[in-house]
Residue frames as qw, qx, qy, qz and C-alpha x, y, z in Angstrom:
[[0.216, -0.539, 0.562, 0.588, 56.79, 121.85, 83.75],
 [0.746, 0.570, 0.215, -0.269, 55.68, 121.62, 80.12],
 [0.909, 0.168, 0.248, 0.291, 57.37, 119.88, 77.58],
 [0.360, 0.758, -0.184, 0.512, 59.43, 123.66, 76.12],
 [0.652, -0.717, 0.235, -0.073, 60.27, 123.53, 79.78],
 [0.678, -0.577, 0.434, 0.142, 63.13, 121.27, 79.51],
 [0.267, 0.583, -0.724, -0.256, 66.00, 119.84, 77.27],
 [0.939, -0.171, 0.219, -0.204, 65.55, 116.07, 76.26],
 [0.220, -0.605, 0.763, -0.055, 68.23, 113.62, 76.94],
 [0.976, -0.101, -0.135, -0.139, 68.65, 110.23, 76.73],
 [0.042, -0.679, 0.703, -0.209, 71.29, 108.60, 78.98],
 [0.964, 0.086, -0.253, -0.016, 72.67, 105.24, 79.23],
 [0.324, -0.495, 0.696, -0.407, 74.15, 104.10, 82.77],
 [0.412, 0.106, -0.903, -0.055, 74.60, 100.63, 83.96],
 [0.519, -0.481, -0.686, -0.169, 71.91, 99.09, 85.30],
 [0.491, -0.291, -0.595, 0.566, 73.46, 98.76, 89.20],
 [0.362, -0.430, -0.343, 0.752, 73.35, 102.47, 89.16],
 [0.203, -0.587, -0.583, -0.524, 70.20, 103.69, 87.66],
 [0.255, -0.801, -0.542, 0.011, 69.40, 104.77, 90.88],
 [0.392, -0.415, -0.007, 0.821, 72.35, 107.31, 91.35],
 [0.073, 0.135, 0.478, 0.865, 71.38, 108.85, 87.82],
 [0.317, -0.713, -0.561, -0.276, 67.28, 109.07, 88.93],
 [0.440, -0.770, -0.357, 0.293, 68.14, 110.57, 92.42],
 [0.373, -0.289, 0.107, 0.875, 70.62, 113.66, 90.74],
 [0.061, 0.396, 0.655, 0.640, 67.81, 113.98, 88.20],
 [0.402, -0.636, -0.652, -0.095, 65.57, 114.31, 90.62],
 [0.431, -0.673, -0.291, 0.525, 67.47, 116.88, 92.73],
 [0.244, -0.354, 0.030, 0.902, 68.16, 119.01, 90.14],
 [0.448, 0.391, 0.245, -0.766, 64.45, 119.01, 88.52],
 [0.454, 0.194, -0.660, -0.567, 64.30, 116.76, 85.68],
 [0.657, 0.008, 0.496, -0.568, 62.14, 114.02, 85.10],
 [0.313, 0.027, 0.937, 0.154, 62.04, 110.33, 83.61],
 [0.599, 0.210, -0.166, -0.754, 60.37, 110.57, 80.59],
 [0.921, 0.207, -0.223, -0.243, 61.21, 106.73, 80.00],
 [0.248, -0.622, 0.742, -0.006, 63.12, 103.94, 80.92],
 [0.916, 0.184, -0.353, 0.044, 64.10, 100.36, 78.61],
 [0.598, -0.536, 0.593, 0.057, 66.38, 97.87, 80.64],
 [0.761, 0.551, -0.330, -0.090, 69.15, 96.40, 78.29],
 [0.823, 0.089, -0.494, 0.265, 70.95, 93.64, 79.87],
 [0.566, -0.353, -0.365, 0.650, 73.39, 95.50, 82.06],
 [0.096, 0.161, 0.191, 0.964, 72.75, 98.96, 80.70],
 [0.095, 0.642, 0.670, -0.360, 69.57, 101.04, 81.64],
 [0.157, 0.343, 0.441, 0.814, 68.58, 102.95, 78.65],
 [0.136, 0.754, 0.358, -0.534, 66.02, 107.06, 79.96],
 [0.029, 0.656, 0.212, 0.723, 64.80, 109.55, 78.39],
 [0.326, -0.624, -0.521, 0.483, 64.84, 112.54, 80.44],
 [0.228, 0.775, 0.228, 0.544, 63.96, 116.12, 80.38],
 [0.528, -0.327, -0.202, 0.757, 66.63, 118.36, 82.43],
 [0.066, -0.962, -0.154, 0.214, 65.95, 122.12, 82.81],
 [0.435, 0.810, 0.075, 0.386, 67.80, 124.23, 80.53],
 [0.047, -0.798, 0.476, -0.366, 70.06, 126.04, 83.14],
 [0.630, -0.481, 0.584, -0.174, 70.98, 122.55, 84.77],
 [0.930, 0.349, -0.110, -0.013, 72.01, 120.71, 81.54],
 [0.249, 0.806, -0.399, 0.359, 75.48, 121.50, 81.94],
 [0.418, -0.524, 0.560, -0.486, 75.42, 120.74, 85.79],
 [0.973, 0.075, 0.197, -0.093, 74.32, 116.97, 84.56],
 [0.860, 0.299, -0.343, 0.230, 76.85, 116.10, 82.13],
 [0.233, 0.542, -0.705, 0.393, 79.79, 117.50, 84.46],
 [0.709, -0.417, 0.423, -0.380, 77.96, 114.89, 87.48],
 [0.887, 0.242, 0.048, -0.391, 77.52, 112.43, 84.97],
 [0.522, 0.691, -0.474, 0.161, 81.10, 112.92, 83.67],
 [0.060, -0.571, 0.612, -0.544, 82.89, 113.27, 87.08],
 [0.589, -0.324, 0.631, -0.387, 80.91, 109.95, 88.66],
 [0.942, 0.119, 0.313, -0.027, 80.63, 107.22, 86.29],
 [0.345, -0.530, 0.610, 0.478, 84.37, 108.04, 84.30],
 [0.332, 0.368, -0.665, -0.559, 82.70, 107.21, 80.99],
 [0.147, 0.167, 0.972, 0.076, 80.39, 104.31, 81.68],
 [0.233, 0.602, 0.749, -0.151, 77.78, 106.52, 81.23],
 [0.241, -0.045, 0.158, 0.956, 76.55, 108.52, 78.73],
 [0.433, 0.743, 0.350, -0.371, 73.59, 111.30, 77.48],
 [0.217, 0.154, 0.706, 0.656, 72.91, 112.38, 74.34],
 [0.366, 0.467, 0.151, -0.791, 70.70, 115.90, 73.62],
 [0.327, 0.379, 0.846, 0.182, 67.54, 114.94, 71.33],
 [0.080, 0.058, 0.201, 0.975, 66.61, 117.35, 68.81],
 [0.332, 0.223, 0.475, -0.784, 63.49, 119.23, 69.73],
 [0.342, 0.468, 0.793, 0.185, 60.46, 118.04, 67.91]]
């Protein structure tokens, strides 16, 4: 997958449950460009296939009720 491949993100989830947000990434094809740890907060970058952006935020929405959020990064 090459970088026009995908849509970059950055999302900010609490720590505890970094792994819930890696293992949906991961099933629906994106990939961890980066990851800072900020106290309780776990700060990616990720790059999410175009036809599965959508399908993130409504997971993203619908399991963490607003503790987490993303945030599309404008394309270089």
């Amino acid at each position: 997958m090459t970088q026009a491949d995908v849509v970059s993100c950055e999302v900010s989830a609490p720590a505890d449950r970094v792994g819930d947000v890696m293992a949906e990434l991961f099933r629906i094809g994106g990939q961890i460009q980066d990851m800072q740890h900020q106290d309780l907060r776990t700060l990616l970058r990720v790059g999410i296939p175009p036809d599965n952006v959508i399908l993130f935020e409504k997971w993203l929405a619908k399991e963490f009720h607003g503790t987490a959020t993303s945030t599309l990064l404008p394309i270089n």
